[in-house]
C-alpha positions as a printed NumPy array, in Angstrom:
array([[ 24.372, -32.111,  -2.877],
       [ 24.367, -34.389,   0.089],
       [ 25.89 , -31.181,   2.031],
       [ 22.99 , -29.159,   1.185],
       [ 20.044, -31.432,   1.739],
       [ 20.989, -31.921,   5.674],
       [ 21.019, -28.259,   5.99 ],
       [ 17.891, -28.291,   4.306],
       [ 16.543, -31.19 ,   6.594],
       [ 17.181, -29.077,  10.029],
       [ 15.814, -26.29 ,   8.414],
       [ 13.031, -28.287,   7.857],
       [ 12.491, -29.812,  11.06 ],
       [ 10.999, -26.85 ,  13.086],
       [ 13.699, -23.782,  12.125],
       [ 11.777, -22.502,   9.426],
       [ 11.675, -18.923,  10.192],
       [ 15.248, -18.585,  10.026],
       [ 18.074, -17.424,   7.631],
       [ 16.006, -18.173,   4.721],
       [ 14.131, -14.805,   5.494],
       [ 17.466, -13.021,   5.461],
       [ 17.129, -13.557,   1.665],
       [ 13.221, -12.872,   1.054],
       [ 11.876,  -9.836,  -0.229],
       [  8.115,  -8.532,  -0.102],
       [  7.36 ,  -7.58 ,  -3.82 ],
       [  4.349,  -7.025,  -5.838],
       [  3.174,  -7.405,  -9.598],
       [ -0.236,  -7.017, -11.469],
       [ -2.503,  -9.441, -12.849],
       [ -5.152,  -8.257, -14.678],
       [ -5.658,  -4.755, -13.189],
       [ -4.769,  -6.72 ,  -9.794],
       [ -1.914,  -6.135,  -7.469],
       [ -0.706,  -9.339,  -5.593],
       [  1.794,  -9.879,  -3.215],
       [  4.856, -12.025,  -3.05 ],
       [  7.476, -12.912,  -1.404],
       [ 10.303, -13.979,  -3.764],
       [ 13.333, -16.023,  -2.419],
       [ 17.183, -15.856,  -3.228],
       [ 19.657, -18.69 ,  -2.879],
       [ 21.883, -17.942,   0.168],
       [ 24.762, -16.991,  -1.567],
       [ 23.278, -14.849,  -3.866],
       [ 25.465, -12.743,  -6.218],
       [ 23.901,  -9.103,  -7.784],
       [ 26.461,  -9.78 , -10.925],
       [ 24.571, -13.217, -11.94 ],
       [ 21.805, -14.384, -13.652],
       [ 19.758, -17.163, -12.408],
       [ 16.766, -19.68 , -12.89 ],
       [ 13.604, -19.264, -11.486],
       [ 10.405, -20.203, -10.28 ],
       [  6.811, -19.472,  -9.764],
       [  5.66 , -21.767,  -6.564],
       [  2.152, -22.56 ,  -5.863],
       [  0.336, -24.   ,  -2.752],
       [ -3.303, -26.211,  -2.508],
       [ -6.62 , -24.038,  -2.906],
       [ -7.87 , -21.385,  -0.272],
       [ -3.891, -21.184,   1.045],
       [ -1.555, -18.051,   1.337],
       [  1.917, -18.048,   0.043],
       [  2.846, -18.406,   3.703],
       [  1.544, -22.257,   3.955],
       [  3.217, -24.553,   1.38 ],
       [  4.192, -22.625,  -1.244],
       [  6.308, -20.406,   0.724],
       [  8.087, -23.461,   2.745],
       [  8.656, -24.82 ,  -0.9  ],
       [ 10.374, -21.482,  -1.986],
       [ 12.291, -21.429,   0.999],
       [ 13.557, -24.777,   0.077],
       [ 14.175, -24.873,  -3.816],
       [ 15.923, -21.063,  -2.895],
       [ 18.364, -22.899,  -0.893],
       [ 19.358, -25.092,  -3.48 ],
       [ 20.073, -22.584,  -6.009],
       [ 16.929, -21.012,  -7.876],
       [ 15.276, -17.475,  -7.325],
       [ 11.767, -18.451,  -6.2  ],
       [  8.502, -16.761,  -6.104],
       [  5.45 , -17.214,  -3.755],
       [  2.88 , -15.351,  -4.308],
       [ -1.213, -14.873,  -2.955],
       [ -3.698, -15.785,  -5.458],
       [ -6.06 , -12.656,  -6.411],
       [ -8.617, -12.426,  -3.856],
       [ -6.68 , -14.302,  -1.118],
       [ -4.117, -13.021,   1.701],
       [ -2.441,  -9.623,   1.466],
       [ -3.449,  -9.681,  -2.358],
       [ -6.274,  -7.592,  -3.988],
       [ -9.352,  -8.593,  -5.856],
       [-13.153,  -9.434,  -4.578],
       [-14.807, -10.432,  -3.659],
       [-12.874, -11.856,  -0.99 ],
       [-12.106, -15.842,  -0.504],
       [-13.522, -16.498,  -4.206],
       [-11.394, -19.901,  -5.384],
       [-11.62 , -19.529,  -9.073],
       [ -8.923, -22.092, -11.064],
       [ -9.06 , -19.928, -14.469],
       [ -8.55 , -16.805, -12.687],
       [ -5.468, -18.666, -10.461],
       [ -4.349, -20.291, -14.261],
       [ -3.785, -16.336, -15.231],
       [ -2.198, -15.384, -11.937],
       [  0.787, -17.615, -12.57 ],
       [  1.022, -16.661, -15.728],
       [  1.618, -13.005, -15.051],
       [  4.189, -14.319, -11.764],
       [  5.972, -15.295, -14.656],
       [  5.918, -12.229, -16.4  ],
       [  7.07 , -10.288, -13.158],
       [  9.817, -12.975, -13.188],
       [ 10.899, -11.53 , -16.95 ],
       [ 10.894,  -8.918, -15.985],
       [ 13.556,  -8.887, -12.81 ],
       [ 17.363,  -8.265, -13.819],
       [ 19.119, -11.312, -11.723],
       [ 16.257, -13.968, -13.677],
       [ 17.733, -15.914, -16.629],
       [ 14.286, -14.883, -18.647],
       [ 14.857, -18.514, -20.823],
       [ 15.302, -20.392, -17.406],
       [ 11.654, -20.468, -15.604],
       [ 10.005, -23.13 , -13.88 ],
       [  6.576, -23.946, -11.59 ],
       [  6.162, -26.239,  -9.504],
       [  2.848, -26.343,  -7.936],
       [  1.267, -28.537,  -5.046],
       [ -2.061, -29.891,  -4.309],
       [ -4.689, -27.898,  -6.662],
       [ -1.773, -25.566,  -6.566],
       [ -0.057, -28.416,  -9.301],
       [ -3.599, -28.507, -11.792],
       [ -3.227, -23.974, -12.089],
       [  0.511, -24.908, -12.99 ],
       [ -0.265, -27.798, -15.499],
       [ -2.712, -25.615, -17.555],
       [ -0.475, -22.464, -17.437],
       [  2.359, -24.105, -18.416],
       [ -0.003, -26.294, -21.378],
       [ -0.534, -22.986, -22.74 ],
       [  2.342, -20.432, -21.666],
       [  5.366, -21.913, -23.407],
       [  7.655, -19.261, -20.976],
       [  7.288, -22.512, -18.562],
       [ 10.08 , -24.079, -19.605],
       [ 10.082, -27.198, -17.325],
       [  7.155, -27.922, -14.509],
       [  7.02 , -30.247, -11.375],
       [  4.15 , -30.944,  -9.393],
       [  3.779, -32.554,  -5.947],
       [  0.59 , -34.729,  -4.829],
       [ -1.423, -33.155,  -7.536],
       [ -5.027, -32.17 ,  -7.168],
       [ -6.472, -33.479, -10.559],
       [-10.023, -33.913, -11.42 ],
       [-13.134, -34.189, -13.861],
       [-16.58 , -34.418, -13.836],
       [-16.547, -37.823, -12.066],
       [-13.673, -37.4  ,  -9.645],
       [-15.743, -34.427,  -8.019],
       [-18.668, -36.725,  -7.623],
       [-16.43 , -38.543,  -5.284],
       [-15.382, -35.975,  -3.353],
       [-18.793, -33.87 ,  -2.831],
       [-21.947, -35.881,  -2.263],
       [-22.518, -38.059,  -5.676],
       [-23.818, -36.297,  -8.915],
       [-26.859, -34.764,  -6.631],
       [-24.061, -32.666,  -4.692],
       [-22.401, -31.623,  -6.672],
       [-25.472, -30.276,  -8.764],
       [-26.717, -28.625,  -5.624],
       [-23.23 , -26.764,  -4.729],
       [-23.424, -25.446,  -8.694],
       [-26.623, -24.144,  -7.745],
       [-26.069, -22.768,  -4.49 ],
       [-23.07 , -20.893,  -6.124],
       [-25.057, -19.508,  -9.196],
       [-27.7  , -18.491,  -6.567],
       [-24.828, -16.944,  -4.584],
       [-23.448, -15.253,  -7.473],
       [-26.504, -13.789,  -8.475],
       [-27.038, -12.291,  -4.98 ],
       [-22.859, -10.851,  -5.031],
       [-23.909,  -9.438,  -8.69 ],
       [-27.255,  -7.439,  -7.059],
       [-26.329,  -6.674,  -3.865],
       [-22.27 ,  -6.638,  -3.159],
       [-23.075,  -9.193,  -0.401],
       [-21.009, -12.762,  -0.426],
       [-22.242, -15.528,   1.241],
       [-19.381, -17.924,   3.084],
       [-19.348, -21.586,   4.651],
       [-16.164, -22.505,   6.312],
       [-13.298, -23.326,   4.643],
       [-12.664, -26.399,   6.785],
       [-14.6  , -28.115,   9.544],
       [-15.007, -31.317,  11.621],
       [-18.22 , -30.632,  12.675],
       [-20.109, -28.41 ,   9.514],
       [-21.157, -30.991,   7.093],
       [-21.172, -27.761,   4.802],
       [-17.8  , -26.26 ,   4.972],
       [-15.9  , -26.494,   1.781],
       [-13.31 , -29.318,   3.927],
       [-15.445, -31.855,   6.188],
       [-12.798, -33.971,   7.951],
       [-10.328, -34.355,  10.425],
       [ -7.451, -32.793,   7.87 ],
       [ -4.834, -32.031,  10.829],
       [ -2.66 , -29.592,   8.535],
       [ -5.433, -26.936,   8.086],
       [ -6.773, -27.309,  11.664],
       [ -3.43 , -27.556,  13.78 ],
       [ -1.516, -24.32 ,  14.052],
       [  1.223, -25.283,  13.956],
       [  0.97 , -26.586,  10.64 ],
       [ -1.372, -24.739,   8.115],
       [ -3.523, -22.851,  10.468],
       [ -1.771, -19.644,  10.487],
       [ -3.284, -16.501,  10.944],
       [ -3.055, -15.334,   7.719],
       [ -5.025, -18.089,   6.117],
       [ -8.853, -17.699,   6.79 ],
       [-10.367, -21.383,   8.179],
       [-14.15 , -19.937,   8.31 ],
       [-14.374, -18.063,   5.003],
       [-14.83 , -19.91 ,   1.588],
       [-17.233, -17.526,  -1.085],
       [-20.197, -20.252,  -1.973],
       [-19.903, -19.097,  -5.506],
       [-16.727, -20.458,  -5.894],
       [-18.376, -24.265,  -6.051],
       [-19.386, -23.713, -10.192],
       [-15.831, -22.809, -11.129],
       [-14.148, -25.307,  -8.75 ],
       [-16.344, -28.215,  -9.517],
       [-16.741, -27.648, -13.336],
       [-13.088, -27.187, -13.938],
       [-11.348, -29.949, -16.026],
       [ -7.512, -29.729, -16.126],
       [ -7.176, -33.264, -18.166],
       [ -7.327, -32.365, -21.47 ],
       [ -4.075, -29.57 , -20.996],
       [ -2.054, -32.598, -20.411],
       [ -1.924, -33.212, -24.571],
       [ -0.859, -29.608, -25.148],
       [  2.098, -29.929, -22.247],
       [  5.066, -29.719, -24.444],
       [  7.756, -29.056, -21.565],
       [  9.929, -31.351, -19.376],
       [  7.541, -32.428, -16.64 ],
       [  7.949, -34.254, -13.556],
       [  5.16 , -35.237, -11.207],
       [  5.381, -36.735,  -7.702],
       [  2.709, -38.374,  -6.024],
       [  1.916, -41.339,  -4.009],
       [ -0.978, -44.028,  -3.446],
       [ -2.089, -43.128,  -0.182],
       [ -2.034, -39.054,  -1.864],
       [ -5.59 , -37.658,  -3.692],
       [ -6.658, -39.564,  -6.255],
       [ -3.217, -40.985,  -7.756],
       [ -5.266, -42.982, -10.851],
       [ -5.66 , -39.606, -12.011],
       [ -2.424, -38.259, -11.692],
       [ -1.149, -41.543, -13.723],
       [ -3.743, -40.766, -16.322],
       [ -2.301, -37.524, -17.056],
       [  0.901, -38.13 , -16.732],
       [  0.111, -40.753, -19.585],
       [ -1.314, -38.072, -21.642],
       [  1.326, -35.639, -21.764],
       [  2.088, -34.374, -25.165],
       [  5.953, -34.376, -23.546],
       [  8.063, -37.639, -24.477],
       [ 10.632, -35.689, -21.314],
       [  8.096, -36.876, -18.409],
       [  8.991, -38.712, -14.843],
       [  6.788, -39.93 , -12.57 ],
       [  8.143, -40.391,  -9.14 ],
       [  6.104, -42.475,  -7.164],
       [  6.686, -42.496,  -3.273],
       [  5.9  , -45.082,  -1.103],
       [  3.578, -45.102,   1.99 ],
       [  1.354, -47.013,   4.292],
       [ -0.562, -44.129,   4.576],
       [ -4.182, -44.448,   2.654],
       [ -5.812, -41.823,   0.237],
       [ -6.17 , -38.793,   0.797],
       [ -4.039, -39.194,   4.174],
       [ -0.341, -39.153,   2.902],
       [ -1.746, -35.579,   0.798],
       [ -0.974, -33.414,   3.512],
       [  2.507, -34.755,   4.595],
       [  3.393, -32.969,   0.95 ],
       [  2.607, -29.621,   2.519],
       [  4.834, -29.306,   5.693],
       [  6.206, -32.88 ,   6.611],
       [ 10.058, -33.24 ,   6.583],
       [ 10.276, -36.954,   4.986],
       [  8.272, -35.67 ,   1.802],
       [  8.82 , -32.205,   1.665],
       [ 12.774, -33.193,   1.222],
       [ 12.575, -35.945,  -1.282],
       [ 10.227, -33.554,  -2.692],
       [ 12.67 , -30.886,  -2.925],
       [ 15.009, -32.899,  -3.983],
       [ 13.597, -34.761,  -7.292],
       [ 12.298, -30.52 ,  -8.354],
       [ 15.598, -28.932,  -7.873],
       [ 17.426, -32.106,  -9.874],
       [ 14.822, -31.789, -12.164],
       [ 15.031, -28.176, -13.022],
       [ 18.913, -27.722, -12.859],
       [ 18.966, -30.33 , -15.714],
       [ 15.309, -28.808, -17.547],
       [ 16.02 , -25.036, -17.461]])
């Protein structure tokens, strides 16, 4: 083990491109009518003649499978598991309109049919998948796997959990978030009549408006999240209702599998996290709390692409599902 998490540290530490890709494939499955695209991972020494456990991977909202929840398959891949990371319908090189629409039901079904395209490969052990799911990536993968018992075992990192309160925090007070609703019903409306879709940014320092206001360096530096393939000035306005009314808290009393959730004070909202964690129907739960100076939200976005938590990270998942699945 200790062998395999310092090659997984230098590949970490700015050789990501590397062999890893000698063992991706581009695939595709369908989701409700839907073709998405995927990139699924093998471990390195990958043998046609074996069976093996897998898992369905899932990065923060608005991202493409190349952000986080690729560098996560790269990394639980290399310790053994066939991985899949996939684009959310309506987002990267999948299908589905209109275009940029962040809907968490919608993303909720999406994994569930990865997992069904997992079934249905040859070299998966069909009894041995997993998700793991960061960011808002980790609420889609707590109510799939609340209500698709195929999950076998889950693990989230710096979860994105909220209610009806938690968004008040986040988006202006009860009177903002009852104006975004509106905007998007008024924007949906105007997509239903006319085909058009109106857009804010997706993140900006400057646009009080955009769907991220803040100086969050991962989706404004390059050479972290802001890749080409991920848009930074395209978030549908209609996807406010779905976002901001969704509440993933009660799935935690119909979780049933092994679950283990990582987070961290200075990470979004941790109460929350340790209220559902509390909640889980599952008496096989872990919470693995990291430590940081960091405040909240800050030490959120060292989960996505920073070495420190994306190994320890890796490391607590892949123990966690060798002994689960």
């Amino acid at each position: 083990m200790k062998t395999k998490l310092i090659v997984l540290a230098i590949i970490l530490t700015g050789m990501i491109n590397l062999s890893a890709e000698a063992n991706m494939k581009k695939v595709s499955f369908k989701s409700e009518g839907l073709t998405l695209a995927g990139h699924l991972y093998y471990p390195e020494n990958y043998q046609t003649d074996k069976k093996y456990p897998a898992l369905v991977i899932s990065g923060s909202w608005t991202t493409v499978k190349e952000q986080m929840a690729g560098l996560y398959a790269k990394a639980l891949a290399e310790q053994g598991f066939i991985t899949l990371a996939f684009d959310f319908r309506n987002f990267g090189e999948s299908e589905g309109e209109p275009r940029f629409f962040e809907n968490p039901a919608m993303k909720t079904v999406d994994i569930e049919n990865a997992v069904s395209f997992l079934e249905s490969l040859p070299e998966v052990s069909k009894d041995k998948i997993g998700a793991f799911g960061v960011c808002a990536g980790a609420m889609y993968t707590l109510m799939a796997a609340s209500r698709d018992k195929r999950i076998k075992a889950v693990v989230t990192a710096a979860s994105w959990l909220h209610d009806a309160e938690a968004v008040k925090m986040f988006y202006g007070g009860e009177e903002g978030v009852n104006a975004k609703i509106e905007a998007a019903q008024v924007s949906g409306k105007k997509y239903a009549e006319t085909g058009v879709v109106d857009y804010i940014p997706t993140i900006s320092t400057t646009d009080a408006s955009a769907a991220m206001y803040g100086p969050y360096d991962y989706y404004l530096n390059q050479e972290r999240g802001a890749i080409p393939e991920w848009s930074a000035d395209k978030f549908a306005v209609m996807s406010w209702e779905a976002w901001l009314t969704t509440d993933p808290m009660p799935s935690a009393k119909k979780l049933i599998v092994p679950t283990l959730m990582i987070h961290s004070d200075g990470a979004v909202l941790p109460q929350y996290t340790k209220k559902y964690f509390d909640n889980i129907a599952s008496n096989d739960k872990k919470l693995h709390w990291m430590k940081t100076d960091l405040e909240t939200p800050f030490h959120q976005f060292n989960y996505y692409d920073q070495t420190a938590e994306v190994t320890e990270s890796t490391k607590e998942a892949s123990e966690w599902f060798a002994e689960k699945l």
